[in-house]
C-alpha positions in Angstrom: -33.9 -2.3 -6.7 -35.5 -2.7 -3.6 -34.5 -5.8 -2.8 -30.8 -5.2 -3.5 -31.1 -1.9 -0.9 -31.8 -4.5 1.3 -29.5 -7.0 0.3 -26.7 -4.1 1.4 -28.6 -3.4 4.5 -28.6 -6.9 6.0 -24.6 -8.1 6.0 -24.3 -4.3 7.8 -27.0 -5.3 10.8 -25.3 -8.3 11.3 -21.9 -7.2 11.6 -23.0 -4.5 13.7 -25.1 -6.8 16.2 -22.0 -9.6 16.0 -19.6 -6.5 17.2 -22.0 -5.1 19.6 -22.2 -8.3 21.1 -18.6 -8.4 21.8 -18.5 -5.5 23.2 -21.2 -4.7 25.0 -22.1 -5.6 29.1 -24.7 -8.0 29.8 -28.3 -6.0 30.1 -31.5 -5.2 28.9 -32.9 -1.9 27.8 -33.6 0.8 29.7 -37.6 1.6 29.0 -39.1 5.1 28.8 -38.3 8.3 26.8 -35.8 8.9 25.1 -33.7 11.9 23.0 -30.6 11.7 20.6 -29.2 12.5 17.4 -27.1 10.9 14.6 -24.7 11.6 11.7 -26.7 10.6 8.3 -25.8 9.5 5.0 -28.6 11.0 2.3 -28.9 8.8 -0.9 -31.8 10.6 -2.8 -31.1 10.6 -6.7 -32.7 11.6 -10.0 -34.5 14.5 -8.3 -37.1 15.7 -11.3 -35.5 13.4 -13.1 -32.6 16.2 -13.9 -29.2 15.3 -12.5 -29.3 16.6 -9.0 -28.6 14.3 -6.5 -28.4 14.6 -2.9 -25.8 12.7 -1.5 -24.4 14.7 1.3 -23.8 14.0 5.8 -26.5 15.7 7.6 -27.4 15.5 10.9 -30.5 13.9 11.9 -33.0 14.4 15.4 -34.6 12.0 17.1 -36.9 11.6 20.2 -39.0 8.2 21.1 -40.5 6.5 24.0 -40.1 2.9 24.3 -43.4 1.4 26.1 -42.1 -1.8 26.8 -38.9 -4.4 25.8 -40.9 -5.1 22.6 -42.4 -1.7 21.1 -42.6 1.8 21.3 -42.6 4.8 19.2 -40.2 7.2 17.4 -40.1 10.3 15.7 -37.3 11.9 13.5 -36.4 14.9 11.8 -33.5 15.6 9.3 -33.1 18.4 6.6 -31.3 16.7 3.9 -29.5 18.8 2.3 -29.2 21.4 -1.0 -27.8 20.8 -4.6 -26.7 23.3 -7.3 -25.8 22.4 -11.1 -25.0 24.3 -13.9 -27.3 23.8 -17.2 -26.6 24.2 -20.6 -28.7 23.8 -23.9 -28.2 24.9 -27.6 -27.2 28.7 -27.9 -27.8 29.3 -23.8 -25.6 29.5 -21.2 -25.2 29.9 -17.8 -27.8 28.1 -16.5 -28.7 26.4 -13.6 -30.6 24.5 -11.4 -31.1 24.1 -7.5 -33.1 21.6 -4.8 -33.4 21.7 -1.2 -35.3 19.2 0.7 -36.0 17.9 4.4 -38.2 15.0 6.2 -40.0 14.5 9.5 -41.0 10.9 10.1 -43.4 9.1 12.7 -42.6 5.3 13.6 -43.8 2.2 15.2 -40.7 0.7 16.8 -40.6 -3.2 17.3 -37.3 -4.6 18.8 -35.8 -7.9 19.6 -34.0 -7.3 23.0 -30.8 -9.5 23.1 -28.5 -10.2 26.4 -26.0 -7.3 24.9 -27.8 -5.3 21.7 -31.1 -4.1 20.7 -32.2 -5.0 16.9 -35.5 -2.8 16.1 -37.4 -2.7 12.9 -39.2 0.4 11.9 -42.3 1.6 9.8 -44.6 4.8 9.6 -45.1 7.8 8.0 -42.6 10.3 6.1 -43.6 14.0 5.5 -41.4 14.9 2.8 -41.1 18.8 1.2 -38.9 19.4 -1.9 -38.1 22.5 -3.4 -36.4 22.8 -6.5 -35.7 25.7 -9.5 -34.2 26.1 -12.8 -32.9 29.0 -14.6 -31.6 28.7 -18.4 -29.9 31.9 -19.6 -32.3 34.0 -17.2 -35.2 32.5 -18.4 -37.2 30.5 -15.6 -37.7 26.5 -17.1 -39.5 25.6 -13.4 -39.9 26.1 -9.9 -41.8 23.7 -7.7 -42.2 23.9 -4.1 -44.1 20.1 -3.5 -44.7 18.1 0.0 -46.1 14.8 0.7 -46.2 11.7 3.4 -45.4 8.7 2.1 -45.2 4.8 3.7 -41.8 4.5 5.2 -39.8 1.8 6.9 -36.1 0.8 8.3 -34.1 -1.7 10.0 -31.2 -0.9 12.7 -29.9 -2.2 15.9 -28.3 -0.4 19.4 -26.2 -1.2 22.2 -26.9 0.0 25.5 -24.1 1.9 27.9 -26.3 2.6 30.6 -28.9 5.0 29.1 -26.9 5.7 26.0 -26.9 3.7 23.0 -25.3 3.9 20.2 -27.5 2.9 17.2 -27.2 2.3 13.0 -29.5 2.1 11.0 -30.9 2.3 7.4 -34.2 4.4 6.4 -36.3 4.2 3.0 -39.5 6.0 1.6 -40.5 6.0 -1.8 -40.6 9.8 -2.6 -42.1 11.4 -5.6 -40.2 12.8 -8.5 -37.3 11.1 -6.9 -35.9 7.5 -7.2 -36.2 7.1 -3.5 -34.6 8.0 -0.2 -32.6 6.0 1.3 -30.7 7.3 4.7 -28.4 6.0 6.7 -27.5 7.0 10.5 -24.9 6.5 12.9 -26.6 7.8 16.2 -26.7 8.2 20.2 -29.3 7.9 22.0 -29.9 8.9 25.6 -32.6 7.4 27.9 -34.3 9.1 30.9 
């Protein structure tokens, strides 16, 4: 499963750095700190193993510093979303159940600086919190309120405009009572 994720991931990246390098001027990156924000696709299925899925645009935050051409760090936050579905079981109706979840990650940030795009590969630490509850004909069946970190890792590439740069990438993280998280953002970042 895993390798196919990537599979998907890696004709994107090169598309994106064969455009980018089309497009963009000739230049290198513009080191320091740096703030932005991105448009993100949540993929996180078989949530308790119930059919809620999250698959939903969210907005995601981001702030870094880039130490050098080569490395630097990154932290992101993005509250991915809610999901409601009606349940139903012999004799009982009107049913349901709900989920709500969100994730702030820490990363170590290694790029390869081209003439005209950045490619950057990611890995760190997810803290993860899902919430989730069931009702069956007004009797409670669960309600779990759970958090974690887990190892997390992604693969993306930017091209710089000055100090923005537009950036894609793709996230994963192996999150519990899930069958993974998968996100993947279309993002600007500004440096200063």
């Amino acid at each position: 499963m895993r390798k196919r994720r990537l599979a998907h991931a890696a004709p994107l990246l090169i598309a994106l750095a064969a455009s980018l390098t089309a497009l963009a001027p000739v230049g290198w990156a513009d080191n320091g700190p740096y703030v932005g924000v991105g448009a993100t696709q949540v993929e996180l299925d078989d949530i308790y193993g119930l059919n809620l899925h999250l698959h939903n645009p969210v907005p995601k935050w981001i702030a870094g510093w880039r130490f050098m051409d080569f490395l630097g760090v990154e932290i992101n936050y993005a509250a991915l979303g809610s999901q409601d579905v009606g349940l139903s079981g012999p004799g009982a109706t009107g049913g349901f159940a709900h989920v709500d979840s969100r994730e702030f990650s820490a990363y170590a940030m290694g790029y390869v600086p081209l003439p005209m795009v950045d490619l950057f590969a990611k890995a760190g630490v997810m803290h993860w919190e899902l919430v989730s509850n069931a009702d069956l004909s007004n009797t409670p069946l669960y309600s779990v309120d759970t958090s974690g970190q887990e190892f997390a890792y992604g693969l993306g590439g930017q091209m710089k405009f000055g100090s923005f740069s537009p950036r894609l990438e793709w996230e994963h993280a192996n999150m519990p009572y899930t069958g993974g998280l998968n996100l993947w953002t279309l993002g600007l970042t500004f440096s200063f």
